[in-house]
C-alpha positions in Angstrom: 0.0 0.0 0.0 1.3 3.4 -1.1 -1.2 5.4 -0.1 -2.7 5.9 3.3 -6.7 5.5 3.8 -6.2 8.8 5.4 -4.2 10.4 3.4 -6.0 13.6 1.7 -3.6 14.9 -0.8 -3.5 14.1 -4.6 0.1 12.8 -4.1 0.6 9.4 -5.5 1.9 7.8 -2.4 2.3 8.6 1.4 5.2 7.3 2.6 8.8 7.0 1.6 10.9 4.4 2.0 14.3 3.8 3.7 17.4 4.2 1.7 19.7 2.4 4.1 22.2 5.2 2.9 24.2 4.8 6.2 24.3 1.2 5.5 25.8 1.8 1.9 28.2 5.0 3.4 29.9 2.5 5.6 30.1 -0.5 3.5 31.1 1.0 -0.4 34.2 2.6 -1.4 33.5 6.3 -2.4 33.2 5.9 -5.7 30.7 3.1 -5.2 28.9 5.5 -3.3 29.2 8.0 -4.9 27.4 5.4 -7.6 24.2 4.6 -5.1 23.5 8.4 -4.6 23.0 8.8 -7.9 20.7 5.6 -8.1 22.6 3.9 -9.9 24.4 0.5 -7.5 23.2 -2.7 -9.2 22.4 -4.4 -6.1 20.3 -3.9 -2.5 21.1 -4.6 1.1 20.8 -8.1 2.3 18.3 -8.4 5.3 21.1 -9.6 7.7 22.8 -6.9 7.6 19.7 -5.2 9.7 20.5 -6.1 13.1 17.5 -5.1 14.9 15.0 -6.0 12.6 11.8 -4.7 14.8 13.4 -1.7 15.7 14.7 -0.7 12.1 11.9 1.4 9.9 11.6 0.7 6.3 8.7 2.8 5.5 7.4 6.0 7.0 4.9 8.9 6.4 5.8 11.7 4.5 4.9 15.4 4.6 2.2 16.1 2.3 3.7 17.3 -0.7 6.7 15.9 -0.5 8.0 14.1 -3.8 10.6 12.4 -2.3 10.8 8.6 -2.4 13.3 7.6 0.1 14.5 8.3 3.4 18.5 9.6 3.3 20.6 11.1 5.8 22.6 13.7 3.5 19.9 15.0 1.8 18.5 18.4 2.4 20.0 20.6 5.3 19.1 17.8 8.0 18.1 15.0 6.4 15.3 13.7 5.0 14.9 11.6 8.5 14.4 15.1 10.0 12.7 17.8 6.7 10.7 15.0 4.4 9.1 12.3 7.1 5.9 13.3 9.0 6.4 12.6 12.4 2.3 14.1 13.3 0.6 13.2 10.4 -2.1 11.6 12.6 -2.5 14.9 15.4 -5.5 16.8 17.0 -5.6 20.1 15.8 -2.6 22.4 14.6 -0.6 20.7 16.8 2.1 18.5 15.1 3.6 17.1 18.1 0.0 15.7 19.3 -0.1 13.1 17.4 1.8 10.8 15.7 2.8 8.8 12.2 2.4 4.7 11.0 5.7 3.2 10.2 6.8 0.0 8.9 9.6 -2.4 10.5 11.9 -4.8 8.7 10.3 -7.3 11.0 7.2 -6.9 8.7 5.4 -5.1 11.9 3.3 -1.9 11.6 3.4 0.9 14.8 2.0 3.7 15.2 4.8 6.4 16.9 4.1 9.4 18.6 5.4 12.4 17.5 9.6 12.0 17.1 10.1 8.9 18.5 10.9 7.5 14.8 14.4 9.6 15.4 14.8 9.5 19.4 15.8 8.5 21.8 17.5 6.2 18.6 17.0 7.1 15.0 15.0 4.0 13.7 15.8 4.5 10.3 19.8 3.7 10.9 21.3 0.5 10.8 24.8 1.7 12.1 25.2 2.2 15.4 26.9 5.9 15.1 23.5 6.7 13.5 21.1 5.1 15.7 22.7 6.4 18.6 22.2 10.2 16.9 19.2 11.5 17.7 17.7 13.7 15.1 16.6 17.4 16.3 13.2 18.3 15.4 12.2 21.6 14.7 
């Protein structure tokens, strides 16, 4: 499902998906990396290389209007964990922090998170530790 039920903008999907970019940062030689930012490595992550599979997001909400697709640390000024994923797309009122967004695990589970817990206390979309142990800051 690419589209949430709940979802009221004409965007043709809701969420993005993780790019595993720390992953790929750590593991690739620069020019191979320099390859997979420009979508362009020939081959994905393998699933072991996820050690906390129901603590790891592979999916998340997006902020309406967003055309990105997936989730990377060095995009933008803070990161797409941070500028592109909607942390309270599912709030009362104005208030983004009342609520919360769905996310997706690579245990196959679905959560609902309140508002910022997808980045701290641990950044959930990190498979390295130095990431997942660096909270993002919210606005």
């Amino acid at each position: 499902m690419l589209k949430c039920p709940a979802d009221k903008a004409k965007d043709d999907r809701s969420y993005v998906i993780n790019g595993f970019n720390d992953h790929f940062q750590a593991t690739l030689t620069p020019p191979e990396y320099e390859q997979f930012k420009a979508h362009q490595w020939p081959v994905g992550m393998k699933e072991s290389q996820i050690p906390s599979p129901s603590e790891t997001l592979t999916f998340g909400e997006k902020r309406e209007g967003s055309k990105h697709m997936h989730m990377d640390f060095s995009q933008g000024q803070n990161g797409n964990d941070v500028e592109e994923i909607d942390q309270g797309r599912h709030r009362v009122g104005a208030n983004e922090a009342s609520g919360g967004s769905n996310f997706s695990f690579a245990d196959g589970s679905i959560k609902y998170l309140r508002y910022g817990m997808s980045v701290r206390p641990v950044n959930l979309w990190a498979v390295r530790g130095e990431w997942r142990n660096a909270p993002a800051r919210l606005p």
